[in-house]
LOSETOR-553863 format. One record per residue: residue in one letter; x, y, z of N, C-alpha, C, O in turn. Coordinates in pm, whole numbers, plus 50000, padded with zeros to 5 digits. Example, Ala and Ser with C-alpha at 12.3 -4.5 7.8 and 13.67 -1.06 7.14 Angstrom:
% residues 2
A513194943150780512304955050780513204967050780514244966850846
S512854977550708513674989450714512905000350787513415011450804
END
This chain:
% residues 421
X546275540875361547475534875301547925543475182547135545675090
X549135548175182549825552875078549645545974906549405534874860
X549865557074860549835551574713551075548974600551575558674542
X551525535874573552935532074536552955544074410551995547874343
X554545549074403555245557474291554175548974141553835556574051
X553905539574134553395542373994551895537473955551395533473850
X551355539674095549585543474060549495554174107548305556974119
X550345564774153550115579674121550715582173972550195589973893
X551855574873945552335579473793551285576973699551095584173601
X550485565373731549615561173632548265569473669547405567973582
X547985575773751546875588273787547235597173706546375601073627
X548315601873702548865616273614548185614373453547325620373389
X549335599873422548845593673277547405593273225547305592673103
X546305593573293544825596273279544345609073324543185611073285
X544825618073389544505634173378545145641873290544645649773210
X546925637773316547045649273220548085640573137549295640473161
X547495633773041548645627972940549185637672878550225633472827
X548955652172848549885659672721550485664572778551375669272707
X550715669072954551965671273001552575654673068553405656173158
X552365644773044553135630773105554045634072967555235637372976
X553465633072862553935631272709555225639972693556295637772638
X554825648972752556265664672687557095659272830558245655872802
X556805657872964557655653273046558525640172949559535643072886
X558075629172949558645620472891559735620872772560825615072767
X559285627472699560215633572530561005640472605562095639772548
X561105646072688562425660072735563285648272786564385645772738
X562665640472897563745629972985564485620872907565565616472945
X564035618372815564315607872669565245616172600566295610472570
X565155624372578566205636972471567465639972571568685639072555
X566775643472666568295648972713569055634072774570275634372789
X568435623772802569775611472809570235608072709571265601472720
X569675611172557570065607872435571555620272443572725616472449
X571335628072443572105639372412572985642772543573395654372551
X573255635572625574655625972716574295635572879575125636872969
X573035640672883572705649173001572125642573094571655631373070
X572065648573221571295646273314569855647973321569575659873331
X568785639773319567275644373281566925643273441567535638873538
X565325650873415565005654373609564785637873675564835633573791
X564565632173560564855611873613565605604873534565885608773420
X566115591073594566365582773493565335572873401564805563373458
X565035575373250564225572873181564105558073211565085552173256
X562935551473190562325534373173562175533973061561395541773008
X562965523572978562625517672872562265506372870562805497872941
X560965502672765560535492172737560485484672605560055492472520
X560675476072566561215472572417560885457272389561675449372442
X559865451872314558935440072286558545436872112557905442372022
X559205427072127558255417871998556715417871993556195421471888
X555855413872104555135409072176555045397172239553885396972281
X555625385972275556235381072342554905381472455553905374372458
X555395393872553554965396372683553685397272669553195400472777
X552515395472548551305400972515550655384472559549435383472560
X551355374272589550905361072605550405360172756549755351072808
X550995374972828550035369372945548585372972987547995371873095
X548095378772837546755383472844545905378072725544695375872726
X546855375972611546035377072514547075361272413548295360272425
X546205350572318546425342772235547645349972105547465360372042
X549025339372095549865352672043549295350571866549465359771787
X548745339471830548645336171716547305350371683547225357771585
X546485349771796545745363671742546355378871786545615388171754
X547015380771822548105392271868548795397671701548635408271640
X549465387371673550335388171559549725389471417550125396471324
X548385378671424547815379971288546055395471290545145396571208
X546225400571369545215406771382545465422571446545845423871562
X545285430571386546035446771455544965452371536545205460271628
X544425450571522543495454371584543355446671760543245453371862
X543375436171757544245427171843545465432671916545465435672035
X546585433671824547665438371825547715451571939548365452872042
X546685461171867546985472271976546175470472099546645474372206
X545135465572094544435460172223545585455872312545685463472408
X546375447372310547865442572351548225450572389548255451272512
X548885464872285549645471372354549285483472471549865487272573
X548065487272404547845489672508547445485172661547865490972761
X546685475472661546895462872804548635468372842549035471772954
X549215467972753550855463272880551065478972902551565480573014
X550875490272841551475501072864550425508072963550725518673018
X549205501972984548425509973052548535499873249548125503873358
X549195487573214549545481973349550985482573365551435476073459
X551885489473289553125486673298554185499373237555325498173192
X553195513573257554065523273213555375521773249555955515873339
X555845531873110557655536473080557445549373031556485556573004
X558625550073028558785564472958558805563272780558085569372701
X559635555372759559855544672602558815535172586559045527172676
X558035532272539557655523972524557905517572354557145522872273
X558655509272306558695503772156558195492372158558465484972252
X557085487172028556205476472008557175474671880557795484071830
X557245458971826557455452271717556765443771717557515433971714
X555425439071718554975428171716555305416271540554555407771491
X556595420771496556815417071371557915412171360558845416471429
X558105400571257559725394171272561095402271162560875411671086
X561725399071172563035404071127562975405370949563235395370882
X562655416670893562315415770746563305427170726562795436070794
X564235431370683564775437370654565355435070497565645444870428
X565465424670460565785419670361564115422170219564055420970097
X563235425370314561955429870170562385447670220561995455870137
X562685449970268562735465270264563955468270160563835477470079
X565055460870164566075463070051565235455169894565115461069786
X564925445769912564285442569788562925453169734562295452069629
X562755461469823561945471769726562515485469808561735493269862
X563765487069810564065498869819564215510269690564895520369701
X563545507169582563635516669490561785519269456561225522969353
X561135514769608559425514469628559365524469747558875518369841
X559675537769784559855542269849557775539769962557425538570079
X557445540069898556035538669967555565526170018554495524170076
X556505517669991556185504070042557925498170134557995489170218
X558825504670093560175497170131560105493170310560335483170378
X559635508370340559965515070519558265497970574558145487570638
X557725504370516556255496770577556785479270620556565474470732
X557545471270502557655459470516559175454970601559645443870626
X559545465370623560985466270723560615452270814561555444570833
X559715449770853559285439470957557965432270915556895438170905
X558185416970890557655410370819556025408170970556165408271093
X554965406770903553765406371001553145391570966553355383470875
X552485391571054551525377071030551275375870885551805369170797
X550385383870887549745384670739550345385170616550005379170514
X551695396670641552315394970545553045377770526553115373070412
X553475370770630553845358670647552765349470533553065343670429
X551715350470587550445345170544550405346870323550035340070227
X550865356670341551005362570228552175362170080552055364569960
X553025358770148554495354470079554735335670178554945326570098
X554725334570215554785321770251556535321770265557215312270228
X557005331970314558195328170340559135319570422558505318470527
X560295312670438560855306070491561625312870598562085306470692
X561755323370588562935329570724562055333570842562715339770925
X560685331770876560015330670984558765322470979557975320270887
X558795318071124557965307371157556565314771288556665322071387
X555775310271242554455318171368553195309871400552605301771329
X552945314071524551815308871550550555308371533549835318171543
X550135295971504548965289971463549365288271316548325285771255
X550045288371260550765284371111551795272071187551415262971260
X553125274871145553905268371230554385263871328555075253671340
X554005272471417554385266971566552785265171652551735270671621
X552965258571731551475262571873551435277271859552305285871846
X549565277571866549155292071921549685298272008549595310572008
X550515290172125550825299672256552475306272228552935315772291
X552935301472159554285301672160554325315872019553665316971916
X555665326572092556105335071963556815332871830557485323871779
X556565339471812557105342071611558715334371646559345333571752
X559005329571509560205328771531561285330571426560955323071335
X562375336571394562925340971274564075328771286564585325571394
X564375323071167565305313671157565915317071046566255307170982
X566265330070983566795328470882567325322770733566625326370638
X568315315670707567965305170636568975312370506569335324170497
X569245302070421570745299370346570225299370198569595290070147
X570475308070151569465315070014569705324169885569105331569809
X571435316769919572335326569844573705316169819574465314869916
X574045308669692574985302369678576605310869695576695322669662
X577555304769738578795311169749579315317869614579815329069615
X579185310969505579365316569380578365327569339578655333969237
X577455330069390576655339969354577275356469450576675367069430
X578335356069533578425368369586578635374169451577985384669448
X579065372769373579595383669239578345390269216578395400869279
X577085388969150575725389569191575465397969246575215408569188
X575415396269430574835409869506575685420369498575285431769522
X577155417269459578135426469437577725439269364577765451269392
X577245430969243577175438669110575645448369142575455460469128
X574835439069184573295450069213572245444969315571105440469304
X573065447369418571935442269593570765439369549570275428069549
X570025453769492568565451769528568365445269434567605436069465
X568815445069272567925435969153568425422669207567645413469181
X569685418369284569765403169299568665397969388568075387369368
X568365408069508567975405869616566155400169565565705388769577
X565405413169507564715410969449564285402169345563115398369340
X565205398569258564755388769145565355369069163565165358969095
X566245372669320566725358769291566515350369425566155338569424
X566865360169579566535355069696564585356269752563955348969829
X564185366869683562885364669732562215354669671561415349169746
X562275349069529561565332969475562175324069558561785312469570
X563175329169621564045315969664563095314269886562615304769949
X563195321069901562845326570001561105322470044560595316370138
X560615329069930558955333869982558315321669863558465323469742
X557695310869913556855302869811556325307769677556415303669562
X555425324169770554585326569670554665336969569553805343469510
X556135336469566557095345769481558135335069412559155338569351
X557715321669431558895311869356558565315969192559555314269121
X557515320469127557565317768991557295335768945556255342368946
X558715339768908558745354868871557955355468738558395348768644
X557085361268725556365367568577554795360968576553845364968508
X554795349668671553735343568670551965351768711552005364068723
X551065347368723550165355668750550275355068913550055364868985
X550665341668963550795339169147551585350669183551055357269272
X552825355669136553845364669167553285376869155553335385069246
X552775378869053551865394569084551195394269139551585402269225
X550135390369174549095391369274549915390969416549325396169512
X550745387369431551125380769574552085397369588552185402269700
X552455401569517553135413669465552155420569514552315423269633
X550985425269456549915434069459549315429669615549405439869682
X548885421469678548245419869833549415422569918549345423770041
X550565423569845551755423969988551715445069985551475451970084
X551975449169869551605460769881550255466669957550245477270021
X549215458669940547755465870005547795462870178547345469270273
X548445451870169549285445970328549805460170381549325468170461
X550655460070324551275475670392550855483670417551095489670522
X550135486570339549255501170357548455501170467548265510870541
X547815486770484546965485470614547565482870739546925483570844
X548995479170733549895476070819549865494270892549485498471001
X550505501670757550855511870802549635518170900549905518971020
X548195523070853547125525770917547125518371029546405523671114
X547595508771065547095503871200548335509371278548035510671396
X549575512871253550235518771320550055529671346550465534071454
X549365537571254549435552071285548405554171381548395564171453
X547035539971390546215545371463546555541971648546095547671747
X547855526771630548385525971736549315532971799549425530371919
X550195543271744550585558671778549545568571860549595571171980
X548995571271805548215582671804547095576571930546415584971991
X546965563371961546425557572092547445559772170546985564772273
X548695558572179549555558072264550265569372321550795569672432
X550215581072208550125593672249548945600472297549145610772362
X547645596372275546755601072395546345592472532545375594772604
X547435580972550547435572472689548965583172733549235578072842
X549695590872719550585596272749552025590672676553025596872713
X552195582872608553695580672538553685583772428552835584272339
X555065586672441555375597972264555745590472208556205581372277
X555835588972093556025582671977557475585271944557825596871964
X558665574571884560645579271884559535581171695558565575871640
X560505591371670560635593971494561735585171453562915587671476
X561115569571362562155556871413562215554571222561265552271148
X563555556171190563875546571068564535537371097564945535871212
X564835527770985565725515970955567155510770912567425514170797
X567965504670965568755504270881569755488770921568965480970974
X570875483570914570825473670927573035471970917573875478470855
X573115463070989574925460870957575215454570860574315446270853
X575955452670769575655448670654576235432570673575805423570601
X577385429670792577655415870720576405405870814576445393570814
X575455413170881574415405170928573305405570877572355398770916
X573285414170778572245413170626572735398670569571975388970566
X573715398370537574255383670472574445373370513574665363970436
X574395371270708574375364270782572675356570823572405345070856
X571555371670798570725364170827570035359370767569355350170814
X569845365770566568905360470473569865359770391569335361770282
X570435358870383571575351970232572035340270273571475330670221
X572995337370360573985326970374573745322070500574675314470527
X572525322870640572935315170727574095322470818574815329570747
X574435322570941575415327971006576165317071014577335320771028
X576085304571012577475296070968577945297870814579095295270777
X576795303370716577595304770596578725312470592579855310770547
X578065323170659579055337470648579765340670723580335351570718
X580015328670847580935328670937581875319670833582445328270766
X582185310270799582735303870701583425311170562584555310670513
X581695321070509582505331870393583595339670473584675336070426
X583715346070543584605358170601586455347070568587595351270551
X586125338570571587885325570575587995319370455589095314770422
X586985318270378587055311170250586925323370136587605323170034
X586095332670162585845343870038586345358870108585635368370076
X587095360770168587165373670240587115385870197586835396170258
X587575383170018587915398869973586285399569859585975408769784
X585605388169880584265389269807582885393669940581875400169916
X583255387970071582655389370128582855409270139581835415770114
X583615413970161583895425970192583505435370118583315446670162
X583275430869950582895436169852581595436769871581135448169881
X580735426169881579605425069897578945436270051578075444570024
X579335435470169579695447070247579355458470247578485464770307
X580335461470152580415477070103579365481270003578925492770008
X578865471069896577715469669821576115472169879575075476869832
X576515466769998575255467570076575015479270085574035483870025
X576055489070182576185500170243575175514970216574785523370297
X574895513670030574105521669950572645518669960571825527569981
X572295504269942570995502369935570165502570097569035506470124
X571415495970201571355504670347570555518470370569445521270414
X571475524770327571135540170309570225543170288569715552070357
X569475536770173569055546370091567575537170174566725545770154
X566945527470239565845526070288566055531870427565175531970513
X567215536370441567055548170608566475559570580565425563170633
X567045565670499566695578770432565365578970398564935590170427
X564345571070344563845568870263561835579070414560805585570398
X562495573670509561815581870600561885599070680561155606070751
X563225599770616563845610570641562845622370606562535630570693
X562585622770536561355640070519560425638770615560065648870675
X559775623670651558945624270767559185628270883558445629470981
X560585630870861560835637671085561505625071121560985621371227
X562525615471078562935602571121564065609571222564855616971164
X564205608471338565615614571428566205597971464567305598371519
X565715585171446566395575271515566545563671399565645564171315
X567205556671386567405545171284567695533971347568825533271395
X566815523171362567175514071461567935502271339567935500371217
X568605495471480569805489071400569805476371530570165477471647
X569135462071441569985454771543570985444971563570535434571514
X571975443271604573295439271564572915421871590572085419471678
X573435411971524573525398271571574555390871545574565379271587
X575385394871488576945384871414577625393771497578675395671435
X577675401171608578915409871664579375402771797580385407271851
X578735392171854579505390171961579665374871923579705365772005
X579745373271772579705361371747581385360371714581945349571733
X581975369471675583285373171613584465376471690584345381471802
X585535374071642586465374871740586675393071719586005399071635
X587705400171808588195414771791588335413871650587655417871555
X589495407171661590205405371418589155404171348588905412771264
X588515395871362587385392571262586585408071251586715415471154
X585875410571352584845417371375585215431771355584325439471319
X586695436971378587445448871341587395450971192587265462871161
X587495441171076587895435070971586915434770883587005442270786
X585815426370898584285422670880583255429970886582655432070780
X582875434570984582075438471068582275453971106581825463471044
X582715454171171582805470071204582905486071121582435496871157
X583645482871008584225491870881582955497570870582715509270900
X581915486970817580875485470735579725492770818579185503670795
X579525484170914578565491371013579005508371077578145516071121
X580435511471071580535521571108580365533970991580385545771027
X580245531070883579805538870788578445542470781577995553270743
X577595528770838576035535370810576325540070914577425543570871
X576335544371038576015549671135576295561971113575405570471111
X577915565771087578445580671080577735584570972577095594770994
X577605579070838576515585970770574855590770813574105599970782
X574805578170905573325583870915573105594971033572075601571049
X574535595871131574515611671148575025624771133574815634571205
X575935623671003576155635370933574925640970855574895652370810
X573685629870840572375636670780571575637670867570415638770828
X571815637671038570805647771129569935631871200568945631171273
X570825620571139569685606671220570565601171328571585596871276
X570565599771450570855592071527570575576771507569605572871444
X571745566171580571325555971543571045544671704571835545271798
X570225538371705569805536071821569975517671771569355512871675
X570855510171854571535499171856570975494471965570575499172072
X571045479371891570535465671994572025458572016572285450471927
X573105460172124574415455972110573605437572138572875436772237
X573675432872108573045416672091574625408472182575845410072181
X573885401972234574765394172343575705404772399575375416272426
X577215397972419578395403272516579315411972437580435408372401
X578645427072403579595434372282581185438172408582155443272352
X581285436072528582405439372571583795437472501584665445772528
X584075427772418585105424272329585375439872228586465444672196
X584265444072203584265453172061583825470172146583875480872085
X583485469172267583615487772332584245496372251583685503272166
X585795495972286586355504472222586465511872081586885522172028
X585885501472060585515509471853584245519171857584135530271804
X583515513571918582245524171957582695539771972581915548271930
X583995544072034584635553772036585035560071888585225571871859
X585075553371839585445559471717584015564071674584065574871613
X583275561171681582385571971626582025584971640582865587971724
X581175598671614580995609371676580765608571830580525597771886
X580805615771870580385618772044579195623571970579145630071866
X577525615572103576485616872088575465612771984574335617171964
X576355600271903575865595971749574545587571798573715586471708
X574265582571895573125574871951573005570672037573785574272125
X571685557572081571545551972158572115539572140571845533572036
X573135532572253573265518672265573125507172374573705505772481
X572065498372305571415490172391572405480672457573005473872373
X572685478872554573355465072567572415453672627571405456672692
X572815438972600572235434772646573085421972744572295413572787
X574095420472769575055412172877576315427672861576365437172784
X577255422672988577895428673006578045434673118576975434273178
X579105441973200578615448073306578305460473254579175467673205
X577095463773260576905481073253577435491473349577045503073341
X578285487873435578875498573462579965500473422580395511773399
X580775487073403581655489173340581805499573200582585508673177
X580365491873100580215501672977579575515373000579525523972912
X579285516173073579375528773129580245537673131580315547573058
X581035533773227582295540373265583185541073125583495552673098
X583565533073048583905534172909583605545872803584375552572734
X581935546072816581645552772701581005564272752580275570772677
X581235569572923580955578472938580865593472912581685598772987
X580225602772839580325615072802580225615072665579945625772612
X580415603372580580735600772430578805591872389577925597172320
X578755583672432577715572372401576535573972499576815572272618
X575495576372474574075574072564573925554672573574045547272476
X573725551772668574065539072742572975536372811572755542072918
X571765522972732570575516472826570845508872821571555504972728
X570285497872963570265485172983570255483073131569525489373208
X571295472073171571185470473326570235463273374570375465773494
X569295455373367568635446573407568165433473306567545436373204
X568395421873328568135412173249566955403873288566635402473405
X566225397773172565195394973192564895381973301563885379773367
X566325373573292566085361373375566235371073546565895362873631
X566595384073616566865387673712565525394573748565165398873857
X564955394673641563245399673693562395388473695561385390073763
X562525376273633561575364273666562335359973818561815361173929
X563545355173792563575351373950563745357474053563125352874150
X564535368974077563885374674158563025377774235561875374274209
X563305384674344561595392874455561495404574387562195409474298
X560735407474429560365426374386561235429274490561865439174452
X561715425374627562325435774708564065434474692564805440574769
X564615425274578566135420774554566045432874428567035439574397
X565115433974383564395439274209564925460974295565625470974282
X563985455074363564125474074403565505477374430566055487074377
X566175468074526567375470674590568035472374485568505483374457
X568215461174405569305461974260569205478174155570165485574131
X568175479474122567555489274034567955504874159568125516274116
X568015501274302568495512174378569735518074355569905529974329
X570785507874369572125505174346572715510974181573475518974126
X571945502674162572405508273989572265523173903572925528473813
X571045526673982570655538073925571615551174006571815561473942
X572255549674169573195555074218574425552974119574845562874060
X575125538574092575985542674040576295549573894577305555573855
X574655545773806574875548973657574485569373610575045577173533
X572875571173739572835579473686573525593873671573335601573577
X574555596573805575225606873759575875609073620576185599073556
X576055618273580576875624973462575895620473357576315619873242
X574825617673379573745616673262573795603273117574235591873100
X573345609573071573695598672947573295582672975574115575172922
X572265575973045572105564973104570365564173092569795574673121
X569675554673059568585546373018568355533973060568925524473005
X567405532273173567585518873257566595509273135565785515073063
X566735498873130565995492272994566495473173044567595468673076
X564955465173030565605454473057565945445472932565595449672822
X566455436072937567255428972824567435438872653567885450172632
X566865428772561566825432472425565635426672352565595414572327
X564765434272320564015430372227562265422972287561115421872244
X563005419672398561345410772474561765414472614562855416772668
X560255414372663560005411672804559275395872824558255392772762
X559895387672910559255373672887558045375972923557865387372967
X556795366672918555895368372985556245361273111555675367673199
X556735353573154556745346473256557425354773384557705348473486
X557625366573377558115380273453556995379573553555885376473509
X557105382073680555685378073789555345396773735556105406073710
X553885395573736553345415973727553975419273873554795427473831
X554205419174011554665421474060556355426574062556575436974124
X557275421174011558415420673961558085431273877558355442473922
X557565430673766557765445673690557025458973774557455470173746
X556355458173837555675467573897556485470873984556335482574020
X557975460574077558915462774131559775476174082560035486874137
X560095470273952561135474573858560675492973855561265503173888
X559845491073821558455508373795558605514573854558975526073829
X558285507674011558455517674121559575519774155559725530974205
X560735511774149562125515074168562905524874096563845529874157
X562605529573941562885540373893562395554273902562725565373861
X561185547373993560025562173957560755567374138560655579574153
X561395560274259561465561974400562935569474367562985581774380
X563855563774334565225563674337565995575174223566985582074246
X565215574674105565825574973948565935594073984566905600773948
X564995598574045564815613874009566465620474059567235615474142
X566665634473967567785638674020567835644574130566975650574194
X569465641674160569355648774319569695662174324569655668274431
END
């Protein structure tokens, strides 16, 4: 009996990972950079989420060591070419509050168990704390910034951000000067550091299982900085009609302290700045042309006039907002979609925009593996000519409830079909 396209791929991956590795980075580069690669790349992209069908998520999340045990389990039954882990919730808001901590800002970009454990914050909820052990992290944001206070972040993001939303925010930062606040100050820093070590040692596992590591900074849209830890996305759906020319101020205010925790990885070799959008398909064209777009299109073109590509999570149905995407450089990044027809956005942003997606996560749970192959056949005929295309399913998670068959569908369907002709 023959051997399926990806338990010979996964034979290669255990003889010769340092040529799987340089194969992989070339196929990845040149769809970034709008070409035809000798396949169409597999991307994979997880919270951890999908780590529940092996492993307890409350010990996944609070334990790294754990953590990479996880990742590796899914990448060693479920190679890609991409593989990205977040097993961490949405913290972007402590990376601006110590963006003038260059050694700690990049590390807390994404809030962890422990660090959770640690600040006792309100904008995420996790398991075996708040929710059941079985169930994932969950970010709820949360309303932490009075309307009269935009003057405030106006005047100085990070000292407001820092001295007024994190007491407000994190329990164990409610009393600034106190001895609780330093200490909690001082373990969130030693947090990091060990955060960071466990990444570097979960890299450097993953580049000798055969996947390369993206050179990945941070950065963020600014009116969904204010949407998700300041005001709530009904606040700031509300600010944009009641405060418009404060909201905009505030915006543009952001835009610097943005920057300056993207950059802040930049000497390390950063080529990607991930960015993930959530107030954009919440908005109408006006709004979102108005609001939204100005703002976000500044970090981006800035962050590649300094040599960073920016690699986007388009969050829900960005079809309303395509055409602005054009306005940016030709080849400024990667953009994820996650609804939409992708061929359509395809055909749109063809030759200008590198374009992943195309399979959604509810079409791999219900599904067969043999509707799974056919589809992933079809698609990859019509997307991969003229290059520039990244098959990738949803945004952000793979459910666990995906049958291993179904993804092993998906695997072999890129690895049979995807190569060029």
């Amino acid at each position: 009996m023959s051997k399926q396209p990806i338990e010979e791929w996964m034979e290669r991956h255990r003889k010769e990972p340092d040529i799987v590795v340089k194969e992989k980075a070339e196929r990845f580069l040149k769809a970034v950079e709008l070409k035809e690669p000798d396949r169409v790349p597999l991307m994979f992209f997880t919270c951890g989420h999908v780590f529940a069908k092996w492993f307890k998520l409350s010990e996944v999340y609070f334990n790294y060591s754990k953590m990479r045990d996880a990742i590796v389990k899914f990448v060693t039954t479920f190679p890609s070419d991409i593989f990205i882990a977040a097993p961490a919730a949405e913290g972007f808001v402590l990376a601006v509050a110590f963006a003038d901590v260059p050694q700690i800002a990049p590390v807390v970009r994404f809030i962890t168990g422990p660090m959770h454990d640690i600040l006792k914050d309100k904008w995420t909820r996790w398991p075996g704390r708040e929710l059941a052990e079985h169930l994932p992290f969950q970010f709820i944001g949360g309303e932490y910034m009075k309307p009269e206070e935009y003057k405030y972040l106006i005047e100085n993001p990070v000292e407001f951000i820092h001295n007024t939303i994190l007491p407000r925010a994190c329990e164990n930062l409610s009393k600034p000067g106190s001895a609780q606040h330093a200490h909690t100050i001082a373990k969130l820093a030693l947090e990091a550091i060990n955060y960071l070590n466990a990444l570097t040692e979960i890299n450097n596992t993953l580049l000798k299982l055969g996947f390369p590591p993206l050179a990945i900074t941070f950065a963020y849209a600014p009116l969904d900085f204010i949407g998700d830890f300041l005001r709530h996305p009904t606040g700031a759906m509300l600010d944009i009609r009641r405060r418009p020319d404060e909201v905009k101020q505030a915006t543009e205010a952001l835009i610097k302290p943005i920057l300056q925790v993207a950059f802040i990885l930049k000497p390390t070799g950063a080529k990607f700045a991930f960015i993930p959008l959530h107030l954009n398909s919440m908005l109408s064209p006006k709004l979102y042309d108005e609001f939204y777009w100005p703002y976000l299109k500044r970090v981006i073109t800035e962050l590649y006039s300094n040599g960073i590509k920016s690699f986007v999570l388009f969050e829900g149905d960005h079809t309303p907002h395509l055409d602005t995407i054009l306005e940016l450089p030709k080849g400024w990044g990667i953009g994820v979609f996650e609804r939409g027809d992708i061929r359509k956005i395809k055909e749109k942003l063809e030759g200008h925009t590198c374009v992943a997606g195309g399979i959604l996560p509810g079409q791999l749970i219900g599904w067969s593996p043999e509707k799974i192959e056919e589809y992933v056949r079809e698609l990859i005929k019509d997307l991969a000519p003229g290059g520039g295309f990244i098959l990738a399913p949803g945004i952000a998670e793979i459910d666990p409830a995906i049958p291993d068959a179904n993804l092993r569908a998906l695997i072999n369907a890129v690895l049979k079909y995807g190569a060029r002709k």
